[in-house]
C-alpha positions, -999 to +999 in steps of 0.1 A: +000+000+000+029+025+011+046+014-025+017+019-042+010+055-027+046+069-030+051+054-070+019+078-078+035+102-056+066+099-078+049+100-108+030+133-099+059+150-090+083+141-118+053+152-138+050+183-117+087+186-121+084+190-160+057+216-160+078+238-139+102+231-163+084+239-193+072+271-174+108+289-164+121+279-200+090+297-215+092+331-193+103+361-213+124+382-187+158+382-207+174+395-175+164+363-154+174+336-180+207+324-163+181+323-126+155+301-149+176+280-164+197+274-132+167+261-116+152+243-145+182+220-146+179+218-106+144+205-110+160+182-139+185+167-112+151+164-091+132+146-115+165+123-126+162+110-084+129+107-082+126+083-113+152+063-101+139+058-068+100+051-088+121+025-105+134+005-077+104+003-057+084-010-086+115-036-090+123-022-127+160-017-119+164-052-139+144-044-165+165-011-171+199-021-159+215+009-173+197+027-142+220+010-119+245+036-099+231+063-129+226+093-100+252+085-080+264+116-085+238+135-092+238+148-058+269+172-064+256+191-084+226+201-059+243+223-037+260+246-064+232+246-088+213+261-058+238+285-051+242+299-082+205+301-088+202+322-055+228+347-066+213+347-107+178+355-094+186+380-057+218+395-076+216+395-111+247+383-112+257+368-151+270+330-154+305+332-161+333+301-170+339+302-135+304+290-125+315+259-147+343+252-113+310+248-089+306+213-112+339+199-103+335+178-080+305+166-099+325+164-132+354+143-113+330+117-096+314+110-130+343+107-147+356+082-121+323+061-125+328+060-162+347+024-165+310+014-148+288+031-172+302+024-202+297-014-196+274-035-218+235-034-199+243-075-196+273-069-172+252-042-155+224-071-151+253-094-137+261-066-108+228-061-099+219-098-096+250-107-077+251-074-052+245-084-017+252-050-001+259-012-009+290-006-026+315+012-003+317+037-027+280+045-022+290+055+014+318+071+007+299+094-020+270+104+008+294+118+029+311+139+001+278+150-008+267+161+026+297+179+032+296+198-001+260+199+003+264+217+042+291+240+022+267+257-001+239+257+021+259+277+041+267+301+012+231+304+000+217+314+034+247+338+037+228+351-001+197+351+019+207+377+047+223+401+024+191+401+005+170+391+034+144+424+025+135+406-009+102+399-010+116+360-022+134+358+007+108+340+031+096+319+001+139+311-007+145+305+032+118+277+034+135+261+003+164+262+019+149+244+052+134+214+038+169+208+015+187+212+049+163+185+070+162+166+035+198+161+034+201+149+067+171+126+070+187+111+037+222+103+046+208+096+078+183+068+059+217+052+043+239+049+070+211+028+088+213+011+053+241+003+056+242-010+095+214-036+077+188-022+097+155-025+081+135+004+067+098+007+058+112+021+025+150+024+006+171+053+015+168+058-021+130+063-014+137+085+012+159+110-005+133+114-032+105+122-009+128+151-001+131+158-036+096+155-039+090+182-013+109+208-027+095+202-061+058+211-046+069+237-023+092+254-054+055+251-072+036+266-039+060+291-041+056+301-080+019+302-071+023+328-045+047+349-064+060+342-097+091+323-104+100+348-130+095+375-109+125+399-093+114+424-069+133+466-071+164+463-055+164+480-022+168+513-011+209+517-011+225+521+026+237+558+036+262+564+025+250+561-010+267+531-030+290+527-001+292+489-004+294+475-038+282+443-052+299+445-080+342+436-080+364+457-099+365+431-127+330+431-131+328+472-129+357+471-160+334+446-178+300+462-175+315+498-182+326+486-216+293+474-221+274+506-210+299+527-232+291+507-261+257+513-258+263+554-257+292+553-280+283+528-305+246+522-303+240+558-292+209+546-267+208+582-254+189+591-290+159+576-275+139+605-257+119+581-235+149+559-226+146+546-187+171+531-164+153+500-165+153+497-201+189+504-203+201+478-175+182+455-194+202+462-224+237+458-204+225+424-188+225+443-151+201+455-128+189+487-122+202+492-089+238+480-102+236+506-138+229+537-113+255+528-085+281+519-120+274+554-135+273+571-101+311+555-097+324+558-128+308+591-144+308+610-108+270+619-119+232+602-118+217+584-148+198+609-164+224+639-162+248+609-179+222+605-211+224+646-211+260+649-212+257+630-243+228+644-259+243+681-251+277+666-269+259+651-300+240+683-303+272+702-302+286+686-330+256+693-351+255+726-346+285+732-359+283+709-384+280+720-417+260+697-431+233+707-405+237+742-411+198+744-432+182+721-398+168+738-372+176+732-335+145+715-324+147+693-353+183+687-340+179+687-302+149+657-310+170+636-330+194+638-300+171+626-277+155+658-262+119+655-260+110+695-262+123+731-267+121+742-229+142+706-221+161+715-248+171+751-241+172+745-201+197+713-203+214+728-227+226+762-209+229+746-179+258+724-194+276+751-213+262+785-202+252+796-235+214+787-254+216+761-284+211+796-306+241+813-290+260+779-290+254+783-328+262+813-340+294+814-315+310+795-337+329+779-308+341+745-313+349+739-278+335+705-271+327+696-229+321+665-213 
């Protein structure tokens, strides 16, 4: 009866599992692609368990001997898949080739289990017939995977606090709970395994009823507030921008970014051009563009679209190929939305009016 109960379980949630899937893939927030596909795969990893464990306690391991040992590892990649999924979707924070290091330990247990999984299905069939107790391996793999597991837990509730005003945050934290009571319960089930104590159900049964309990509370929580959801950054601290998120390398790497989008793309020529729409352009937040051009430019984000519509206006002025176009016509296709904006912005950069400015004849150019 219990077998019976958790295989439908099983099947619900791997089917649950997909749709959640499905879901995050299909959201259009460019900006929170690297967060949905960080947790799509995590839900993967979820679904990967759960089958194997709906497999053994229907008895189908024979039937599909290529099952056998086939998420052993699976369970390193838990932890950092969670970690960097916290830090896509609180910080914004771009995957780079160093997320790729986080799967490591996960690339070098797989690798080491290869000579196994590269055998025949036959020879697979022979180890499963002939196995009369947990590999030691199997053991020794549960407690690398708690460790590593207790590492980034650590780390993701560290995440937590610094963005513990989110309004994710509660929804995150009890995540984070039932992965942390999940774990144990789970290593705990199979090292009484492996003392040959008897269970009502496999450790491996165990572990994916924790798997299946994140899956439904991850879909609880996209009922209550959208997975592809991120809330406005918080107010900044006083002093403003005193602590940054952002390391220098990253600072260097967004500022080319930002400067190709003035210098290149000339984004300022768009009159109605937000700060949101122009972190979404640069792959950052909102929060991280303004504290960027309040750092490197010494100014706010709408005086820094100014300075560069004041600078392209200059140049047409005194351009002679401009000469028969009249200043409005000019100041619009440089991204100033009226005369009074125009004239106002415009003197308060360089002290003269656009007119003045034109028939100075001065060539001086100010930034």
């Amino acid at each position: 009866m219990i077998d019976t109960a958790l295989s439908w379980l099983f099947l619900l949630a791997i089917g649950q599992a997909g749709f959640l899937v499905l879901a995050l893939l299909g959201a259009r927030q460019c900006e929170l692609r690297s967060a949905n596909r960080l947790l799509s795969l995590l839900l993967l990893v979820c679904a990967a368990v759960i089958l194997h464990a709906w497999l053994g306690l229907n008895h189908l391991y024979a039937a599909w001997p290529h099952s056998a040992n086939a998420i052993v590892t699976l369970g390193l990649l838990v932890g950092p898949l969670l970690y960097l999924y916290l830090r896509a979707l609180l910080f914004g924070q771009a995957l780079g080739w160093r997320a790729l290091l986080h799967c490591g330990p996960f690339a070098l247990a797989t690798l080491a289990l290869m000579p196994f999984y590269l055998q025949p299905a036959a020879a697979k069939l022979a180890w499963l017939q002939h196995r009369t107790a947990l590999p030691w391996y199997i053991g020794l793999a549960a407690v690398a995977k708690l460790v590593l597991f207790l590492f980034y837990v650590a780390a993701c509730f560290r995440l937590m606090r610094q963005a513990q005003s989110s309004p994710l945050a509660p929804g995150l934290r009890r995540l984070m709970r039932i992965w942390l009571v999940g774990g144990v319960l789970s290593v705990a089930a199979l090292g009484i395994e492996f003392a040959d104590v008897a269970l009502p159900v496999s450790s491996d049964a165990i572990g994916a009823i924790v798997l299946l309990m994140f899956v439904y509370a991850t879909a609880l929580m996209a009922v209550r507030l959208p997975l592809s959801y991120r809330p406005a950054p918080p107010a900044p601290p006083k002093p403003r921008y005193a602590n940054s998120m952002m390391s220098d390398e990253q600072k260097a790497a967004f500022l080319a970014v930002l400067n190709k989008s003035m210098e290149i793309d000339h984004a300022w020529r768009d009159g109605d051009l937000k700060l949101e729409q122009l972190a979404s352009m640069t792959a950052m937040t909102p929060h991280e563009l303004s504290q960027l051009i309040n750092d490197a430019c010494g100014t706010n984000f709408q005086d820094y679209l100014n300075r560069h519509r004041v600078e392209a206006l200059k140049l047409a002025l005194h351009s002679p190929l401009r000469a028969a176009a009249s200043i409005l016509e000019l100041g619009l296709e440089c991204g100033f939305n009226s005369k009074s904006a125009l004239n106002r912005i415009f003197k308060g950069q360089t002290g003269m009016t656009p007119s003045e400015f034109r028939k100075s004849g001065t060539s001086q150019i100010m930034i």
